[in-house]
Backbone as CSV, one residue per row, in Angstrom:
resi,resn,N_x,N_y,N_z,CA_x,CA_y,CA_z,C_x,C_y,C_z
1,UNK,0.840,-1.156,0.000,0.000,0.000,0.000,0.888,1.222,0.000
2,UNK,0.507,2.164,-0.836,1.462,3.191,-0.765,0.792,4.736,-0.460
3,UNK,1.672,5.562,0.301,1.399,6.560,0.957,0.070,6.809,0.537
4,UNK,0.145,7.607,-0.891,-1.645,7.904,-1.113,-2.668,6.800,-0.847
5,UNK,-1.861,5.830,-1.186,-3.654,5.005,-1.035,-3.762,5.114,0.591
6,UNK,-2.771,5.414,1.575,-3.416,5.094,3.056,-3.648,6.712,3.013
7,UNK,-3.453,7.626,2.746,-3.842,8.848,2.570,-5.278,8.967,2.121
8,UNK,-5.964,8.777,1.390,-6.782,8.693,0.591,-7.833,7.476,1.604
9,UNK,-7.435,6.126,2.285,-8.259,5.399,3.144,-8.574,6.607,4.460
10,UNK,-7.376,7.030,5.103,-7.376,8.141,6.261,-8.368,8.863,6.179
11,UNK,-8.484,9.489,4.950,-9.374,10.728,4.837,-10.786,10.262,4.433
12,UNK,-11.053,8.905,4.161,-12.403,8.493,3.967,-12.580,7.827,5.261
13,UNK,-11.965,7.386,5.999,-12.360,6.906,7.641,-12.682,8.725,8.655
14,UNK,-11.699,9.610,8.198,-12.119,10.635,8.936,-13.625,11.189,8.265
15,UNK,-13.384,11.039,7.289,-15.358,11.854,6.805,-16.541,10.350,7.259
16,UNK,-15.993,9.607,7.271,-16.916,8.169,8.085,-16.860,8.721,9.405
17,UNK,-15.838,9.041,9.879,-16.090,9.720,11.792,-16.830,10.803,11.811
18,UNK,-16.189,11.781,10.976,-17.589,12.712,10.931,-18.782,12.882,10.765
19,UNK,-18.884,11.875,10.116,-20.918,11.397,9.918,-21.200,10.891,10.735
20,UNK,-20.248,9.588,11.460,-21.116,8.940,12.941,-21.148,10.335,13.569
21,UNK,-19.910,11.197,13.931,-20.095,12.257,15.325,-21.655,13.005,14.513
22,UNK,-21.575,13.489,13.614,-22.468,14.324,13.417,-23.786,14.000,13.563
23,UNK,-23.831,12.499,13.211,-25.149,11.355,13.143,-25.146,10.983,14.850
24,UNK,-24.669,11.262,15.829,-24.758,11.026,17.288,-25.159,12.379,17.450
25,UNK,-24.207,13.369,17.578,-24.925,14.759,17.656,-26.313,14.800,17.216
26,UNK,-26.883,14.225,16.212,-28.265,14.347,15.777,-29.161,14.178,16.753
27,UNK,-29.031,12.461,16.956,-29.287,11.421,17.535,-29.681,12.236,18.961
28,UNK,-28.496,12.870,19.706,-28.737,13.293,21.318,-29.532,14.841,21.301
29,UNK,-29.570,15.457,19.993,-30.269,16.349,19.644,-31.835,15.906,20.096
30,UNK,-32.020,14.692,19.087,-33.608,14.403,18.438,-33.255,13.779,20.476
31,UNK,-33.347,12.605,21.161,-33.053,12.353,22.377,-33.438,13.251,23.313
32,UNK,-32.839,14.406,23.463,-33.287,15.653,24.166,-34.857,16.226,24.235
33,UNK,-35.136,16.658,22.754,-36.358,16.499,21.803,-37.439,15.816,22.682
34,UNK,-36.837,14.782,22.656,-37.666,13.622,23.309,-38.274,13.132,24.780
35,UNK,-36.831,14.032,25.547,-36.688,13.914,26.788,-37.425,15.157,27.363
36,UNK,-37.609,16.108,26.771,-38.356,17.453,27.359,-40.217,17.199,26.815
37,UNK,-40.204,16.201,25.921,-41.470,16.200,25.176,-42.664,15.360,26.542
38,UNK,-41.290,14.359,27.052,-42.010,13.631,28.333,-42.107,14.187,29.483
39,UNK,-41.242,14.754,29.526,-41.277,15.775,30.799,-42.228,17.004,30.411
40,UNK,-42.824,17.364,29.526,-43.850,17.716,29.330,-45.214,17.327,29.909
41,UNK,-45.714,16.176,28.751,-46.264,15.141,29.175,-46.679,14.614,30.320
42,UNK,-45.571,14.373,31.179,-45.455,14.165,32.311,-46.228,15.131,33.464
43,UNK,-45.822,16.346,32.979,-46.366,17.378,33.726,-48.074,17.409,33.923
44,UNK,-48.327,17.055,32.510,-49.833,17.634,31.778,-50.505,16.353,32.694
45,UNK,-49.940,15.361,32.886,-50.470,14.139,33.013,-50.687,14.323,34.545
46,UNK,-49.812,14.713,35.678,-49.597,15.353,37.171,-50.825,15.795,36.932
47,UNK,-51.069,17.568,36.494,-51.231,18.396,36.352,-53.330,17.562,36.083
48,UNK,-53.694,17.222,35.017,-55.011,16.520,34.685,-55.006,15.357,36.224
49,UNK,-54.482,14.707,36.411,-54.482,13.677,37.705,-54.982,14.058,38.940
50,UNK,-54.109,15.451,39.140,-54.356,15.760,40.373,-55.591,16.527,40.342
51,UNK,-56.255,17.490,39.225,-57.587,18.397,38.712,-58.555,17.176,39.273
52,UNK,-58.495,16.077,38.374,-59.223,14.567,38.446,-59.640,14.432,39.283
53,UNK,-58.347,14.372,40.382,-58.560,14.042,42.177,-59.279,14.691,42.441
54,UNK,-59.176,15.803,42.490,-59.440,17.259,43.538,-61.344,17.120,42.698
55,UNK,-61.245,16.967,41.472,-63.078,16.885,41.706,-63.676,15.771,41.730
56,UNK,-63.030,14.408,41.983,-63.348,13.337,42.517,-63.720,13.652,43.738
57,UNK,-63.146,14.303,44.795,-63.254,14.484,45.768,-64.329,15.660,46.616
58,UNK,-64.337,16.364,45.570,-65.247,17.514,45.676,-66.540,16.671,45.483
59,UNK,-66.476,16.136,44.570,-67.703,15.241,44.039,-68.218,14.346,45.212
60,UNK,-67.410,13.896,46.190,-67.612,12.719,47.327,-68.057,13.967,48.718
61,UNK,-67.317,14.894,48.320,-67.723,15.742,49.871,-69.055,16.300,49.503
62,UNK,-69.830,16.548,48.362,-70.748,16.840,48.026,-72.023,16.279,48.157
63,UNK,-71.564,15.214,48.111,-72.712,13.501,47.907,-72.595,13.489,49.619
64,UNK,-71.961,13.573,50.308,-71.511,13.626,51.852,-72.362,14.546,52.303
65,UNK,-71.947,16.061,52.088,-73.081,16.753,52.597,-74.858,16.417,52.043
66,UNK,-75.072,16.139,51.134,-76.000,16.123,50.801,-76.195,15.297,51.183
67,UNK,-75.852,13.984,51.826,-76.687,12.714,52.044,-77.255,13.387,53.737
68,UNK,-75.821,13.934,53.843,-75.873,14.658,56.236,-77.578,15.738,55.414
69,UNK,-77.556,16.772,54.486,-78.881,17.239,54.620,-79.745,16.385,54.532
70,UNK,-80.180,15.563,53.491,-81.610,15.109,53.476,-81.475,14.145,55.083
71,UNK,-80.519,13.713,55.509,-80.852,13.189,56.649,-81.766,13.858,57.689
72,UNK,-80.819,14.966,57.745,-81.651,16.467,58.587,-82.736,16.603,58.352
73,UNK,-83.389,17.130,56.587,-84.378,17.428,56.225,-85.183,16.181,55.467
74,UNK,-85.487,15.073,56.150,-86.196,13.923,56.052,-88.066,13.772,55.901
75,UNK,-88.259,15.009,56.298,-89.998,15.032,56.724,-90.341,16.375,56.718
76,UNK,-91.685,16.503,55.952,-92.302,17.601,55.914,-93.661,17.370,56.253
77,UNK,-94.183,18.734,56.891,-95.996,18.847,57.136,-96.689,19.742,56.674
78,UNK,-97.617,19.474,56.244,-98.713,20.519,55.844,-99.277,20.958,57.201
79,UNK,-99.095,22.500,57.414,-100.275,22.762,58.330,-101.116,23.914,58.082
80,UNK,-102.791,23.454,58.428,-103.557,24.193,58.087,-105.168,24.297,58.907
81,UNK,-105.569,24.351,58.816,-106.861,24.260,59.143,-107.499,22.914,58.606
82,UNK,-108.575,22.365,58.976,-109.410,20.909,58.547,-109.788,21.440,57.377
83,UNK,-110.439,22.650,57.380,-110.939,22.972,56.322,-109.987,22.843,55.168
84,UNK,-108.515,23.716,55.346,-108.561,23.987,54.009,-107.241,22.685,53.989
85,UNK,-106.891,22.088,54.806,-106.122,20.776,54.578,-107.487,19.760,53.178
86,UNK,-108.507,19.307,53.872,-109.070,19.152,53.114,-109.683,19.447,51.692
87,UNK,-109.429,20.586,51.132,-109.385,20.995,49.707,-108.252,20.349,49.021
88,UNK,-107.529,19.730,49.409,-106.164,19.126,48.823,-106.764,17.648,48.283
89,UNK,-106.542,17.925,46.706,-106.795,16.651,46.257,-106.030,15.070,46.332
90,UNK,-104.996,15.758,46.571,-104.263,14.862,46.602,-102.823,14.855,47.712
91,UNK,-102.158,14.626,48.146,-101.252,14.669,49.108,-99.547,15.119,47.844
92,UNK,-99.105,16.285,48.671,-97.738,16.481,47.994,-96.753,16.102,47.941
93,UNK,-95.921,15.677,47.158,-94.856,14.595,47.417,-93.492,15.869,46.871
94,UNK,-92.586,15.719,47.543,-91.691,16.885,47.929,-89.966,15.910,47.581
95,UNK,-89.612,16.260,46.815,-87.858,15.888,46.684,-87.141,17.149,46.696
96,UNK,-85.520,16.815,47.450,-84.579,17.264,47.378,-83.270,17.062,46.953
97,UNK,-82.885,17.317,45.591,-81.208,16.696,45.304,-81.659,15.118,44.672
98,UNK,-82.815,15.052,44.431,-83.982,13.831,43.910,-84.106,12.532,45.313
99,UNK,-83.712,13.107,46.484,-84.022,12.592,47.574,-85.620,12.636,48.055
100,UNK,-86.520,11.705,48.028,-87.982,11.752,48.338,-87.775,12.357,50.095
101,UNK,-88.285,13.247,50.123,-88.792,13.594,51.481,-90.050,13.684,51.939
102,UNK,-90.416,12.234,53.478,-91.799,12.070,53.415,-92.422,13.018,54.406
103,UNK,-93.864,12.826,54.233,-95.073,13.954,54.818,-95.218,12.971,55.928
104,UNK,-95.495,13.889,57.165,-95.871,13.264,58.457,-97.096,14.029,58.781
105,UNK,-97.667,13.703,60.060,-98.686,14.747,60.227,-98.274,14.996,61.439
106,UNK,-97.260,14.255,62.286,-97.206,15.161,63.575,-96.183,15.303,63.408
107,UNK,-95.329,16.075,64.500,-93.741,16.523,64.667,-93.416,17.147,66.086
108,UNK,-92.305,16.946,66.185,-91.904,17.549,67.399,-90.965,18.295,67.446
109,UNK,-90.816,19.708,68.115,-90.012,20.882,67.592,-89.766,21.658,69.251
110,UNK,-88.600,21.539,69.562,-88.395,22.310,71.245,-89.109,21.448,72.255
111,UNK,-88.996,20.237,71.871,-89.994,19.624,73.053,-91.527,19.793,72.987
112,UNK,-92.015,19.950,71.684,-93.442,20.355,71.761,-94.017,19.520,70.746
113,UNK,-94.755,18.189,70.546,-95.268,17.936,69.596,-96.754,18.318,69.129
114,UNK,-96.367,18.765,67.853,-97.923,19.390,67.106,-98.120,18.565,66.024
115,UNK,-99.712,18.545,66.362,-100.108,17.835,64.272,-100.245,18.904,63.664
116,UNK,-100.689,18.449,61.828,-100.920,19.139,60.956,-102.055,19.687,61.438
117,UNK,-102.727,19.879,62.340,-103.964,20.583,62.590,-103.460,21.956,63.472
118,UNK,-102.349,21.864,63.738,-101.577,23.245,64.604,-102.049,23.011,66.143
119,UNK,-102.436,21.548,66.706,-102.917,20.710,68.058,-102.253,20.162,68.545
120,UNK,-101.923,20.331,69.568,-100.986,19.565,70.545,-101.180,19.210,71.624
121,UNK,-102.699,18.530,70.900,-103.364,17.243,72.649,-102.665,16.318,72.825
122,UNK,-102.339,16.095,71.666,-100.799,14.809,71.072,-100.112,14.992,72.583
123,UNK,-99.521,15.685,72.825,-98.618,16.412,73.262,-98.945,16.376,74.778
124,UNK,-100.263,16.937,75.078,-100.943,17.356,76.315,-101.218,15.796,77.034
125,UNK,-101.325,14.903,76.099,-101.782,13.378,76.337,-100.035,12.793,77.006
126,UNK,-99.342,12.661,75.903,-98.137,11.821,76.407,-98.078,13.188,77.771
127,UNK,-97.162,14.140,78.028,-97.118,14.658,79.227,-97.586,14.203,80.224
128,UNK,-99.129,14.410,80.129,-100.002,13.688,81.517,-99.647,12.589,81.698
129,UNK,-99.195,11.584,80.855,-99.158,10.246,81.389,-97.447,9.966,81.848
130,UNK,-96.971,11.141,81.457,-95.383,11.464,82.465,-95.373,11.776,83.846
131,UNK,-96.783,12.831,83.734,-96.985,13.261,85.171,-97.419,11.857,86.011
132,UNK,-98.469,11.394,85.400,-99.212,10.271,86.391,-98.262,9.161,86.872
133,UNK,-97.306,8.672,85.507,-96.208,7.814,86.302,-94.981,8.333,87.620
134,UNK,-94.979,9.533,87.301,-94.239,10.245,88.292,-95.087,9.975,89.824
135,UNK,-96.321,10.698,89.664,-97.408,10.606,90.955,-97.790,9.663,91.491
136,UNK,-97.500,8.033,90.749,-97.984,6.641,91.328,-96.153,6.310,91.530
137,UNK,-95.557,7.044,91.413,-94.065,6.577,91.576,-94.004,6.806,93.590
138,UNK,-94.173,8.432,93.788,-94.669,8.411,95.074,-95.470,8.432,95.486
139,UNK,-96.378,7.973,95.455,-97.221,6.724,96.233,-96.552,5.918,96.520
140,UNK,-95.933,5.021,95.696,-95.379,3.584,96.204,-94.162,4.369,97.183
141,UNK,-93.825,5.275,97.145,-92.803,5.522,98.090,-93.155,6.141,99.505
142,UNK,-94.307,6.661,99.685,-95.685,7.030,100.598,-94.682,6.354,102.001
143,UNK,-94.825,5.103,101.794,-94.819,4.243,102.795,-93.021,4.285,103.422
144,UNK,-92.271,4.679,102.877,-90.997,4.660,103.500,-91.087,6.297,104.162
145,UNK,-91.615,7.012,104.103,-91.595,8.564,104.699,-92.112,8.394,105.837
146,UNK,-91.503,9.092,107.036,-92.032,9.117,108.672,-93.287,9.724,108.274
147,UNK,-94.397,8.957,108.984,-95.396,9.841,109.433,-95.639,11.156,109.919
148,UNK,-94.762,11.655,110.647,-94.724,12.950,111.417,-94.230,14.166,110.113
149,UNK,-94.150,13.355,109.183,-93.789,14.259,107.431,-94.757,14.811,107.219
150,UNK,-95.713,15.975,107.017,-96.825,16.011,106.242,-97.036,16.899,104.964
151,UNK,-96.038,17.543,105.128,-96.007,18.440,103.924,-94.729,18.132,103.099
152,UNK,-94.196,18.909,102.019,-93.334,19.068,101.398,-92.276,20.025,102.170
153,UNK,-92.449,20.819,102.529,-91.752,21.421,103.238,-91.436,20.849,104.443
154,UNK,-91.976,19.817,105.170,-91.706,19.481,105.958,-89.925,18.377,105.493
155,UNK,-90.663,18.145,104.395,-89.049,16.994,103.803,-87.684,17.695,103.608
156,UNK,-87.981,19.138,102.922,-86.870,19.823,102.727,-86.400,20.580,103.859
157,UNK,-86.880,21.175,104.736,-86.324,21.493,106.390,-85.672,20.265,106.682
C-alpha cells in the first residue's frame, strides 16, 4: 500500500467519523427532543391527575353533605286548618337533590309535639301520662316517709 492510497483510506475513515459524530450529535439532539417532550407530558399528566382528584373528591364531599342534609331534612308537614287541609286533592310529594322527602302529620319541635292541625293534645296526652307515672311513683314511696312528714316542706327542712 502506498502513501496515497493510506492517505486517501485516512481521509475516507475521517469523513466516516464525521458522519457517525455528526449522526450522534443528531441522535442526542432528536433524544433531548424527546426527553423534554415527556417531561412535558409528564407534567400535563400530574397536572389533569391531580384536577381529576381534587373533583373526585369535591364530588364525594358533596354527595356527603348532601346525604348529612336530606338526613336532617327527612320530613315535611302541611299545616292548616281541617278545612282547608281538606281541599287538597291529593297529598304532595316533595324531593330534594332527587331525595324523596316524606309527609308526616305530627312533629316535634323544642320539646313540643304538634299535628298538621296546629294541636298539641298529642302532646298534652303523652305529658299527663309522664306526670301520672311520676305521681304513682310516690305513692309507692308514701310508705318509706315518717309519718310525722306532712307536707313538702316538711321533707326539705
Amino acid at each position: 500500500m502506498s502513501f496515497s492510497e493510506l492517505k486517501l483510506k485516512t481521509t475516507e475513515m475521517e469523513k466516516a467519523l464525521n458522519l457517525t459524530v455528526s449522526l450522534v450529535k443528531e441522535l442526542r439532539a432528536d433524544l433531548n427532543i424527546q426527553r423534554a417532550a415527556i417531561a412535558n407530558l409528564t407534567t400535563e399528566v400530574k397536572e389533569t391527575f391531580t384536577i381529576n382528584l381534587i373533583s373526585i373528591i369535591s364530588v364525594q364531599e358533596l354527595l356527603r353533605l348532601q346525604t348529612i342534609f336530606c338526613s336532617v331534612v327527612s320530613e315535611f308537614m302541611l299545616l292548616g286548618s281541617r278545612q282547608r287541609l281538606r281541599t287538597l286533592r291529593e297529598s304532595p310529594s316533595l324531593a330534594i337533590n332527587h331525595f324523596q322527602v316524606s309527609q308526616v302529620t305530627t312533629a316535634k319541635s323544642l320539646g313540643v309535639t304538634i299535628d298538621d292541625k296546629l294541636d298539641w293534645s298529642g302532646h298534652v296526652v303523652k305529658e299527663a301520662k309522664k306526670v301520672a307515672s311520676g305521681i304513682e311513683g310516690i305513692k309507692r314511696m308514701r310508705h318509706f316517709v315518717p309519718s310525722d312528714l306532712k307536707s313538702y316542706s316538711d321533707i326539705i327542712l
